[in-house]
N, CA, C and O atoms as CSV, one atom per row, in Angstrom:
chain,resi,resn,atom,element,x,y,z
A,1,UNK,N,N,-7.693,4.721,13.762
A,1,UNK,CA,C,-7.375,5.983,13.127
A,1,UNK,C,C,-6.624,5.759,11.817
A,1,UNK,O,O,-7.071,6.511,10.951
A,2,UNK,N,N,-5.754,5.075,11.430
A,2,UNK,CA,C,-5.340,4.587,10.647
A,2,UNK,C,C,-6.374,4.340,9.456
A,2,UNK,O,O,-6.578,5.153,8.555
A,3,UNK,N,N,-6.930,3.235,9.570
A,3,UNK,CA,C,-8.098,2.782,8.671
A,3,UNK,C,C,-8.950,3.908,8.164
A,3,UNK,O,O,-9.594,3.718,7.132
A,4,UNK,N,N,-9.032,5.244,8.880
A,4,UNK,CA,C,-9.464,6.478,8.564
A,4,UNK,C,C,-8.811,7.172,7.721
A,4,UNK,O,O,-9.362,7.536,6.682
A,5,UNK,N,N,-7.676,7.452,7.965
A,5,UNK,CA,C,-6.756,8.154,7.161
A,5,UNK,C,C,-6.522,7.360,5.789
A,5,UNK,O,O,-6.713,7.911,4.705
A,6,UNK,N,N,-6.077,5.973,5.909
A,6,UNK,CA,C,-6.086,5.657,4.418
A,6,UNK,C,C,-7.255,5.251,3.627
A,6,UNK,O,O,-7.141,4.605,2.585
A,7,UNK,N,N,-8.608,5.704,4.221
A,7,UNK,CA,C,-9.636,5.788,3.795
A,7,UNK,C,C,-9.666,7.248,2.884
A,7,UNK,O,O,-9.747,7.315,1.657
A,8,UNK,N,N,-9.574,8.437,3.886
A,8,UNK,CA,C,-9.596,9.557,3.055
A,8,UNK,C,C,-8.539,9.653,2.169
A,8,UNK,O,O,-8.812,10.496,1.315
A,9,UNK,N,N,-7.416,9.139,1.996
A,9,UNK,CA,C,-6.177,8.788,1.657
A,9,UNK,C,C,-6.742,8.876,0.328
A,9,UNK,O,O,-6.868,9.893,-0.355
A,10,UNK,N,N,-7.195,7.220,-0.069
A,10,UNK,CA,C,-7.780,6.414,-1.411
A,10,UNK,C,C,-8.892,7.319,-1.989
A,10,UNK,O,O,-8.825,7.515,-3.202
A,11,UNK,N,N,-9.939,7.920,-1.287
A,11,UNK,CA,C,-11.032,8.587,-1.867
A,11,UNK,C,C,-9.894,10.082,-2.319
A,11,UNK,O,O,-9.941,9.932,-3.540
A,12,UNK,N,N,-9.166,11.069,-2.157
A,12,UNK,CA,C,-9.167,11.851,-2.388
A,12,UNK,C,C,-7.842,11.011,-4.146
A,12,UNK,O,O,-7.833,11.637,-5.206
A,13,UNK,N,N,-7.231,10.071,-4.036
A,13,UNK,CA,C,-6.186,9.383,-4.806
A,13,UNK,C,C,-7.084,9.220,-6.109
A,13,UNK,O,O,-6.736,9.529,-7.249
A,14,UNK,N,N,-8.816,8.451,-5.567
A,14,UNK,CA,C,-9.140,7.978,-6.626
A,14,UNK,C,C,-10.320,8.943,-7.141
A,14,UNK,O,O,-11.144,8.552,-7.967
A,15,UNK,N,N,-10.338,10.426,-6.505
A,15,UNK,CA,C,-10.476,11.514,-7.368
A,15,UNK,C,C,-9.890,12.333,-8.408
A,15,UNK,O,O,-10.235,12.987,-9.392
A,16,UNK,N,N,-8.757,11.979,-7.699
A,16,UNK,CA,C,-7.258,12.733,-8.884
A,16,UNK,C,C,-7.674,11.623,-10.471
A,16,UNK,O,O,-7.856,11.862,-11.665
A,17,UNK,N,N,-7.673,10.753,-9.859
A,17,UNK,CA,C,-7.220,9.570,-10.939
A,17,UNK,C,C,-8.416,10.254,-11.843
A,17,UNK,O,O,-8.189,10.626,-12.995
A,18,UNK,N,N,-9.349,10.351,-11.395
A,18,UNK,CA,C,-10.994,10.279,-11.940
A,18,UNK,C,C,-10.917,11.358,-12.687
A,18,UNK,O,O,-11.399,11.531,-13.807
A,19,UNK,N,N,-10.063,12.354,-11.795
A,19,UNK,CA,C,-9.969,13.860,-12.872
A,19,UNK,C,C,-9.068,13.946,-13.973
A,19,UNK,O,O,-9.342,14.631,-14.958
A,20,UNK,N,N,-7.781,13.156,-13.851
A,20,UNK,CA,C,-6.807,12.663,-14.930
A,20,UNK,C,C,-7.187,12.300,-16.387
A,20,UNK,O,O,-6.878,12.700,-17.510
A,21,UNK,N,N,-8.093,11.249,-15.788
A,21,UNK,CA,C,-9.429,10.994,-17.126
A,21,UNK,C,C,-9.437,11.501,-17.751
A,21,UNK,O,O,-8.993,11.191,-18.856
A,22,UNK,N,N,-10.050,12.849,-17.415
A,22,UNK,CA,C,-10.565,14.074,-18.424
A,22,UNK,C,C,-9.393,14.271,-19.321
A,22,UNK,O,O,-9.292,14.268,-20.548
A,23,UNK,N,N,-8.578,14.434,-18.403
A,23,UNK,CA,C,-7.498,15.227,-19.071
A,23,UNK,C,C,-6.670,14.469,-20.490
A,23,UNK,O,O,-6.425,14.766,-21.659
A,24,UNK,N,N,-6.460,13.438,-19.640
A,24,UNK,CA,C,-6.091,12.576,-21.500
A,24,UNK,C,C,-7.160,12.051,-22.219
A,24,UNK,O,O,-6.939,11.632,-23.355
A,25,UNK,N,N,-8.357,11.999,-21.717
A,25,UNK,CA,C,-9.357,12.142,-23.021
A,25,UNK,C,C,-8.823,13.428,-23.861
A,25,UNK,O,O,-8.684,13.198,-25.062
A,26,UNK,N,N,-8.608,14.305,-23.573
A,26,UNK,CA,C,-8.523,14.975,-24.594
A,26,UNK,C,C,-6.515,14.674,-25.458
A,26,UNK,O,O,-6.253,15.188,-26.546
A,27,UNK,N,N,-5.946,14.213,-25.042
A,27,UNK,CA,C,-5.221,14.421,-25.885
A,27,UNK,C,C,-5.046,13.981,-27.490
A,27,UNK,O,O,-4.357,14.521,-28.356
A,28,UNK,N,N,-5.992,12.707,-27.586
A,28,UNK,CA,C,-6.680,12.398,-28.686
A,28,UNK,C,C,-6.683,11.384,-28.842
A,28,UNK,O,O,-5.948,10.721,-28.110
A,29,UNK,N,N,-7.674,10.529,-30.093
A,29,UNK,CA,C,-8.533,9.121,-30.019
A,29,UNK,C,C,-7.272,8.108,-30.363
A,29,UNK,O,O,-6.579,8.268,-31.367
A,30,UNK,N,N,-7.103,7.257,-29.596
A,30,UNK,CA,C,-6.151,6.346,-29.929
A,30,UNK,C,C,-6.395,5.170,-28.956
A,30,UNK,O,O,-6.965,5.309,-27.874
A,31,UNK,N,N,-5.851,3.840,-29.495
A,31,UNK,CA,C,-5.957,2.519,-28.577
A,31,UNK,C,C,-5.700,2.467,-27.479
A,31,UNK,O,O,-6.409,2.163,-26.520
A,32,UNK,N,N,-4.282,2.866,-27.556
A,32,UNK,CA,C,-3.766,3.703,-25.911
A,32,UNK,C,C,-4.484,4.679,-25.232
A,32,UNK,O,O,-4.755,4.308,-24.090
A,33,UNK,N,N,-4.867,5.717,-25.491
A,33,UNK,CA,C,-5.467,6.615,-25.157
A,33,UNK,C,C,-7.019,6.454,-24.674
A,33,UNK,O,O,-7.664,7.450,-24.345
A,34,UNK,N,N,-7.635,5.010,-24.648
A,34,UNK,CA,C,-8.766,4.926,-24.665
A,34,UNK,C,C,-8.684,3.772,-23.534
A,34,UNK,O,O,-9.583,3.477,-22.746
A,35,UNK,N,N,-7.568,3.263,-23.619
A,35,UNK,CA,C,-7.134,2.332,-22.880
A,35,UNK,C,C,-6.582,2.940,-21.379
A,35,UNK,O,O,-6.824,2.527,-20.245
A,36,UNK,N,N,-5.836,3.961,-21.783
A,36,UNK,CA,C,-5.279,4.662,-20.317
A,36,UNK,C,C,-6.763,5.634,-19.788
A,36,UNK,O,O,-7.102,5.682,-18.606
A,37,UNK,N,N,-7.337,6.183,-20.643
A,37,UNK,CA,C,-9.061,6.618,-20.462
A,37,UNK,C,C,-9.552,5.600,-19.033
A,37,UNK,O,O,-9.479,6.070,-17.898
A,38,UNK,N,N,-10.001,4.302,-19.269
A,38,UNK,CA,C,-10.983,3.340,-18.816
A,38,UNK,C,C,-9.903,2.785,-17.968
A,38,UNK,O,O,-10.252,2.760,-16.788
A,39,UNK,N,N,-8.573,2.280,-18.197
A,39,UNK,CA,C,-7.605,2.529,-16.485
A,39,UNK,C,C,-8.038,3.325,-15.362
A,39,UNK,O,O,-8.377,3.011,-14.220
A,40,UNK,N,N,-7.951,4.372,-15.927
A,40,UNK,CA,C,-7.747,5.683,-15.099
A,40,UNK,C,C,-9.331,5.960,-13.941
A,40,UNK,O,O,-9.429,6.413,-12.801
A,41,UNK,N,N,-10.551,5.331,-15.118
A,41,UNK,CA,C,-11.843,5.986,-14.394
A,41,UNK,C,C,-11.855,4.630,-13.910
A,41,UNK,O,O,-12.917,4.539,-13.295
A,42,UNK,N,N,-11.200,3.432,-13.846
A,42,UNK,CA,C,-11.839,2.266,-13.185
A,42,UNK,C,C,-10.665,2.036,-11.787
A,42,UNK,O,O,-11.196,1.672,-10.738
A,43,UNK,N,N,-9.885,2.139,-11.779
A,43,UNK,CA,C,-8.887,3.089,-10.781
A,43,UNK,C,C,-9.702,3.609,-9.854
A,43,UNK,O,O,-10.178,3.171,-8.806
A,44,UNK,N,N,-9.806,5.019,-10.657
A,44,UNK,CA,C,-10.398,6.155,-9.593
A,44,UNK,C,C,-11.792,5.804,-9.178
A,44,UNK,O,O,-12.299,6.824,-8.709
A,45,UNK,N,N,-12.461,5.000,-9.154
A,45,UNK,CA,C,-14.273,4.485,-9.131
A,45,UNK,C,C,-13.697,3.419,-7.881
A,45,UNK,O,O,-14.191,3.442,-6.754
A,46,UNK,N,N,-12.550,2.468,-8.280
A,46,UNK,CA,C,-12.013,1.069,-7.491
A,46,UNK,C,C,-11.705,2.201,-6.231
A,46,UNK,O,O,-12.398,2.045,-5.226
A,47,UNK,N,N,-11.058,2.935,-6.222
A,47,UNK,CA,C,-9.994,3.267,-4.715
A,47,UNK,C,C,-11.355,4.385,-3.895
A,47,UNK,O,O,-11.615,4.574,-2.707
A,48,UNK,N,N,-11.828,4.803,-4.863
A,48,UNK,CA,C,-13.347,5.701,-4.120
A,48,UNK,C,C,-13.936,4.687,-3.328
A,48,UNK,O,O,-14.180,4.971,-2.155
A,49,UNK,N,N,-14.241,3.429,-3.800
A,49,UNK,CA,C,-15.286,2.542,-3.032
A,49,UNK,C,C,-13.964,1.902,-2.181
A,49,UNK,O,O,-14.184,2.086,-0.983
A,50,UNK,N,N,-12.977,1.378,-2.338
A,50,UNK,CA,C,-12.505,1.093,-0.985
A,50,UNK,C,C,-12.096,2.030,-0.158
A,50,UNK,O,O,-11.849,1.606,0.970
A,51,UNK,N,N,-11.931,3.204,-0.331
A,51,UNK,CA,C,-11.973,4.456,0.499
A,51,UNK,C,C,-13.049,4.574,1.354
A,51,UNK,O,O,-12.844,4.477,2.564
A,52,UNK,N,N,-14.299,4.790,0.878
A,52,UNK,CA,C,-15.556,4.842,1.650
A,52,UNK,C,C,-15.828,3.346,2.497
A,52,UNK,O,O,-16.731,3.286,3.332
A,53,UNK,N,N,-15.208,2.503,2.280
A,53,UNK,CA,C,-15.469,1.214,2.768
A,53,UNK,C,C,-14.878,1.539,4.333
A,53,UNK,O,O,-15.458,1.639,5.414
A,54,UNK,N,N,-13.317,1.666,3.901
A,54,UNK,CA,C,-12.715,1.881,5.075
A,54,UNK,C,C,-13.037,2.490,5.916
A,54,UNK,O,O,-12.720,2.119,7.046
A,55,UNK,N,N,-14.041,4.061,5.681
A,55,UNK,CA,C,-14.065,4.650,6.766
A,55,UNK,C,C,-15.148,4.554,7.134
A,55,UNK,O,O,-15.305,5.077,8.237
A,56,UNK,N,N,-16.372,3.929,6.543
A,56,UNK,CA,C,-17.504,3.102,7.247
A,56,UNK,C,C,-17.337,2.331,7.987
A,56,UNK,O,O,-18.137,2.167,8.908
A,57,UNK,N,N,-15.784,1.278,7.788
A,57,UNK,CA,C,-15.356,0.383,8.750
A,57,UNK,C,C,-15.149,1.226,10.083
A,57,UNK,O,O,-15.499,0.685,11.132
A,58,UNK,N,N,-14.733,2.214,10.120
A,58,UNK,CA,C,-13.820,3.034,11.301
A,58,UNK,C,C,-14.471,3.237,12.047
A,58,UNK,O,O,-14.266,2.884,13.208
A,59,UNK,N,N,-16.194,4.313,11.407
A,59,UNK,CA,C,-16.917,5.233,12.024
A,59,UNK,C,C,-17.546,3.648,12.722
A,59,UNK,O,O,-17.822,3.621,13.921
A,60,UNK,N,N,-17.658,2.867,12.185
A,60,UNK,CA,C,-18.560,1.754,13.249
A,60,UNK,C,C,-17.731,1.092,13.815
A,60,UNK,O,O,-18.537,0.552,14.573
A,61,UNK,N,N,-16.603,0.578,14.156
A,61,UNK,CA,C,-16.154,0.672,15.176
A,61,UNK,C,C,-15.358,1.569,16.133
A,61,UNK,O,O,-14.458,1.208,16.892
A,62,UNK,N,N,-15.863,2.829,15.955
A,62,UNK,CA,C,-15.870,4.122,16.985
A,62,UNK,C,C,-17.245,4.196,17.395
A,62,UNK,O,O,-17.285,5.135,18.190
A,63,UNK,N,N,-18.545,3.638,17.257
A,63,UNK,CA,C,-19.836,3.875,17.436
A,63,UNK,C,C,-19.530,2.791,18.693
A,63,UNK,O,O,-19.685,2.981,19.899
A,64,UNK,N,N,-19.021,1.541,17.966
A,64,UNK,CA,C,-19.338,0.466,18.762
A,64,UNK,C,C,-18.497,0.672,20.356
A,64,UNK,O,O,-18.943,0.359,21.460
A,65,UNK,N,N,-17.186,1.284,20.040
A,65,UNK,CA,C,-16.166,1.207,21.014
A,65,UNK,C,C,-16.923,2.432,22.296
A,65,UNK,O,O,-16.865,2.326,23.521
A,66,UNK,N,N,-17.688,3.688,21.367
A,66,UNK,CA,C,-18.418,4.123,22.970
A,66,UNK,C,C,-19.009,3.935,23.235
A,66,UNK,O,O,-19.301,4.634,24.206
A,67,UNK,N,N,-20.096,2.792,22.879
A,67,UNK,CA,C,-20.903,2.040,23.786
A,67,UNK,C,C,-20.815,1.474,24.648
A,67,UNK,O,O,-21.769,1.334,25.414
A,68,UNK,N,N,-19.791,1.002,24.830
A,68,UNK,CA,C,-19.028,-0.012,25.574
A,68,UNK,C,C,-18.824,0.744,26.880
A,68,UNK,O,O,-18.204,0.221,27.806
């Protein structure tokens, strides 16, 4: 259950992040600003896929455990 929760945990973390993006894209074109840009969406893309990892891990071993 655990491994579940900080699964949905990371996917909903590395949506925020993903939506953050947007938001200082706009504050305007700069080194920094382009730099905290491609942080932010490679962040939020990184914690989405170990999010979904985790709870693929979970749901199969809850498949496996009622077989048993």
């Amino acid at each position: 259950m655990k491994k579940l929760k900080t699964g949905i945990t990371l996917i909903v973390l590395g949506n925020v992040l993903y939506v953050s993006k947007d938001f200082f894209a706009n504050i305007g074109s700069s080194a920094f600003g382009d730099f905290t840009e491609g942080f932010l969406l490679g962040m939020g893309v990184g914690l989405n896929v170990i999010g979904i990892i985790l709870v693929f891990i979970h749901l199969d071993r809850e498949a496996k455990k009622d077989q048993q």
